[in-house]
C-alpha positions as CSV (number, residue, x, y, z in Angstrom):
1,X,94.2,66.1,117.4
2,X,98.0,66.2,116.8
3,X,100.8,67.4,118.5
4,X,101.2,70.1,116.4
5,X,98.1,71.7,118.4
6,X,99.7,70.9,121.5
7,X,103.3,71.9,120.6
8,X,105.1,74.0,118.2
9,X,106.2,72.6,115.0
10,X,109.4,74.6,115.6
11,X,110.2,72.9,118.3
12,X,108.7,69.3,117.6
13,X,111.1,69.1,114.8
14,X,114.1,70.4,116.1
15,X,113.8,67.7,119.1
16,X,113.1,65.3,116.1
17,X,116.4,66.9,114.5
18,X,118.3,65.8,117.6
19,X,117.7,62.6,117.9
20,X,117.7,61.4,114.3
21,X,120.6,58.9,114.2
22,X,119.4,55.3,115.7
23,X,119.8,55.0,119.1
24,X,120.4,58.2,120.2
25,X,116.9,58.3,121.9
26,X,116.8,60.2,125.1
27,X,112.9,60.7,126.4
28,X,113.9,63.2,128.8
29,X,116.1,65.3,126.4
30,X,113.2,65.0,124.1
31,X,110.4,66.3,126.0
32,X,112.5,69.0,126.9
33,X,113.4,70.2,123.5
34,X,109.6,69.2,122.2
35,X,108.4,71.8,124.6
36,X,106.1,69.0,126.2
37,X,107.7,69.3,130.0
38,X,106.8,72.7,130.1
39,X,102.9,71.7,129.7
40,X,100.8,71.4,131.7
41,X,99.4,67.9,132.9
42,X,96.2,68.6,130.7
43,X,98.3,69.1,127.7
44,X,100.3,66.5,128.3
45,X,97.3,64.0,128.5
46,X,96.5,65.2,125.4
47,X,99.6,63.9,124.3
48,X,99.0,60.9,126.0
49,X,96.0,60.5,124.0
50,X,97.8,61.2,120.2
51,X,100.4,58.1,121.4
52,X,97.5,55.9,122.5
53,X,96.7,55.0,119.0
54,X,94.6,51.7,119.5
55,X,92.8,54.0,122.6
56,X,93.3,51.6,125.1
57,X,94.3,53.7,127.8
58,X,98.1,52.9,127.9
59,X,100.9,53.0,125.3
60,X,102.4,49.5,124.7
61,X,105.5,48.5,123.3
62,X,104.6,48.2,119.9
63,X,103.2,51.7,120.1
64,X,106.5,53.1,121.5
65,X,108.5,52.0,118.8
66,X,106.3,54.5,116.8
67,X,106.4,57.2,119.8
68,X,108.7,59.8,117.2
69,X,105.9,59.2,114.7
70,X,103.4,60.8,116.9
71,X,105.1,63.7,117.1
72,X,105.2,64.1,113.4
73,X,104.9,61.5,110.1
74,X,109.0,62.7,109.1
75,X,109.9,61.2,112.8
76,X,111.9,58.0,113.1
77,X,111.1,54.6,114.3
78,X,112.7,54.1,117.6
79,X,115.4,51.3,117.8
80,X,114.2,47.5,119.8
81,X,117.0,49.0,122.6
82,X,115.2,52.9,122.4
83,X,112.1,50.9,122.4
84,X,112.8,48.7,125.0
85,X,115.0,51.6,127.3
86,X,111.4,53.8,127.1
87,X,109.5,51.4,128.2
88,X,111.8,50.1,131.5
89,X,111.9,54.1,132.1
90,X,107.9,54.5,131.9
91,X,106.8,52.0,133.0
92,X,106.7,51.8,136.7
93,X,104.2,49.2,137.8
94,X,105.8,46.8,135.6
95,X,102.7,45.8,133.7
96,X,104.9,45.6,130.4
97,X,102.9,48.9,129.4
98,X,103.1,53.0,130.2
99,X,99.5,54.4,131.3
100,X,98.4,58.2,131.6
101,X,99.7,58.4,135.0
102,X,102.9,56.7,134.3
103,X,103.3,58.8,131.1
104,X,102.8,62.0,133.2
105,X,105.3,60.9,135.4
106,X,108.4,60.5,132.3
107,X,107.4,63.4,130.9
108,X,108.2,65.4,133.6
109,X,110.9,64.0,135.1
């Protein structure tokens, strides 16, 4: 699975578009433009599950650099200060990682 079959392509790369000069990162502005907000929880689970690339049920920091990446193999890396800014914004429990729960929760702020 990739995003592209949970998302338009259209609309994954224009929200890639936007945020294409380093640190200029903003996860809610992206899922907004991506189209993901407007999914439902399912969907967004699924995307969830493309981000989750070792499978271990959460997305860690290393993975979150490569968050853009997920979306689509032209996407960026994210800056150490994106990186870092995602993950204080995700991740709630403060286990130093995002999990589905905690993803749903960013996405749809």
């Amino acid at each position: 699975m990739s995003m592209k079959d949970i998302l338009s392509g259209d609309d994954i790369k224009k929200a890639l578009d936007t945020f294409k000069a380093a640190d200029s990162f903003n996860h809610k502005k992206f899922f907004e433009i991506s189209g993901l907000k407007g999914k439902s929880a399912d969907d967004v689970k699924k995307a969830f599950a493309v981000l989750d690339v070792d499978k271990s049920g959460y997305i860690e920091e290393d993975e979150l650099k490569f968050v853009l990446k997920g979306f689509s193999p032209d996407g960026r890396e994210l800056s150490a200060k994106e990186t870092k800014e995602l993950l204080a914004a995700g991740d709630k429990d403060g286990d130093g990682k995002i999990g589905i729960d905690e993803f749903l929760g960013l996405v749809h702020e």
